[in-house]
N, C-alpha and C positions, 0 to 999 in steps of 0.2 A: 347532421344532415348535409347534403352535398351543397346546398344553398348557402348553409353557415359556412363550411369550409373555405367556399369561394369567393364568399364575405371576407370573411380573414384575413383571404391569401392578399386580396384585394386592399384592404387596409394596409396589413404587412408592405405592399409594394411601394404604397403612395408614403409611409411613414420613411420607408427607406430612401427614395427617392428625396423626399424634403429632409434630411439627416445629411443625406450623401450631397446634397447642395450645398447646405450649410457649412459643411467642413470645406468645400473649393474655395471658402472667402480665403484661405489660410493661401500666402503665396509660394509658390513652388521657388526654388533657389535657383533656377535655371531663369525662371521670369523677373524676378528681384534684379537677378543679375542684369538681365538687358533691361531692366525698365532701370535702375539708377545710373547704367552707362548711360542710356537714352538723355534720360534729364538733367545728368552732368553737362552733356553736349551740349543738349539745348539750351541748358542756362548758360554757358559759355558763349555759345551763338548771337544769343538776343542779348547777352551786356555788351560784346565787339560791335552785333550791328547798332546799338546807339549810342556805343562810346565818342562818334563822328559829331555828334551837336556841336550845335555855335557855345559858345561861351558869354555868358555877359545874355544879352538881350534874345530870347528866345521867343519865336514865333511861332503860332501855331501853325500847324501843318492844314495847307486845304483841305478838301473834300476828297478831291479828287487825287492828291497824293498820300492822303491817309489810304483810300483805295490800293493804289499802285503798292504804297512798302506793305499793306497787308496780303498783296498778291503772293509779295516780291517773299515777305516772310513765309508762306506760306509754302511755295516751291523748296526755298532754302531750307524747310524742315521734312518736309517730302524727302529730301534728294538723302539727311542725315537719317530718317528712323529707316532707309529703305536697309540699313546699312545692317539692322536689328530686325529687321524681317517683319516692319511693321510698318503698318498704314499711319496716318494722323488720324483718325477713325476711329482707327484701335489703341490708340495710344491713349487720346482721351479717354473714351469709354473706360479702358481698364485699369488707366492707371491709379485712378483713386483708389481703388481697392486694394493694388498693389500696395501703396505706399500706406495706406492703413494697417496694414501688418508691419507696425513701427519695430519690433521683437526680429523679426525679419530683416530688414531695412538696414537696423542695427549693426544687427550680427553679420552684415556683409560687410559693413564698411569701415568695421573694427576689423576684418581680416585683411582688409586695403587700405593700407592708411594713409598710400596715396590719393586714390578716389577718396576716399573722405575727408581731407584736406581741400578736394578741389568743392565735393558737393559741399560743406561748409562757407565756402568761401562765396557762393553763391548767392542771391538776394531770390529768396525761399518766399518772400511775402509777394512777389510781383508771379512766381510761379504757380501759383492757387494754393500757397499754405501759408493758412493765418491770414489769410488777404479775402477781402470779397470778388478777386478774379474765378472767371467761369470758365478760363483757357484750361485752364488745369498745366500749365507745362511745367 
């Protein structure tokens, strides 16, 4: 009957649609690419901006300058993802995804083994992996 068919066709589209989601976790190599330049960068960024500490006797930072360098971070990674065609927004939101396709990840940075020298040499646990950080960078 015309009822069943359009049952079907119906089901058929909703089953396609949650299938056809399911496979975009997989990340494209065009996006790997810019999301592990990205996070190369950014990890180089944020060890240079606190490479400057005092040495010996460390204080904490006020209120109000934890404020400011969080601004301050904050534009200075604005101004780098603008560079990859991406918001801080976007970057978050998607990057976990991204970098969960470790097979991906991999397989890019075995063909770059200078980029993977650099993303190695980075401290991965302060950037949300393996860390309890919720920055994700």
């Amino acid at each position: 009957t015309m009822i069943m068919n359009l049952g079907c066709v119906i089901i058929g589209l909703s089953l396609g649609v949650i299938l056809f989601a399911g496979t975009g976790l997989a990340a494209e190599p065009a996006e790997v690419e810019k999301f592990v330049n990205a996070r190369i960068e950014i990890g180089e960024m944020m060890t240079n901006y606190f490479k400057g500490g005092a040495q010996g006797e460390v204080q904490r930072p006020s209120a109000e300058q934890m404020k400011e360098m969080s601004a301050d971070i904050n534009t200075k990674l604005g101004k780098l993802l603008t560079k990859y065609d991406l918001t801080i927004e976007e970057y978050r939101g998607r990057s976990k995804e991204v970098f969960a396709d470790e097979a991906a990840v991999k397989g890019y940075l075995n063909e770059h083994p200078d980029l993977k020298q650099r993303y190695e040499a980075l401290s991965l646990d302060r950037m949300g992996r393996g860390g309890s950080s919720s920055r994700g960078y």
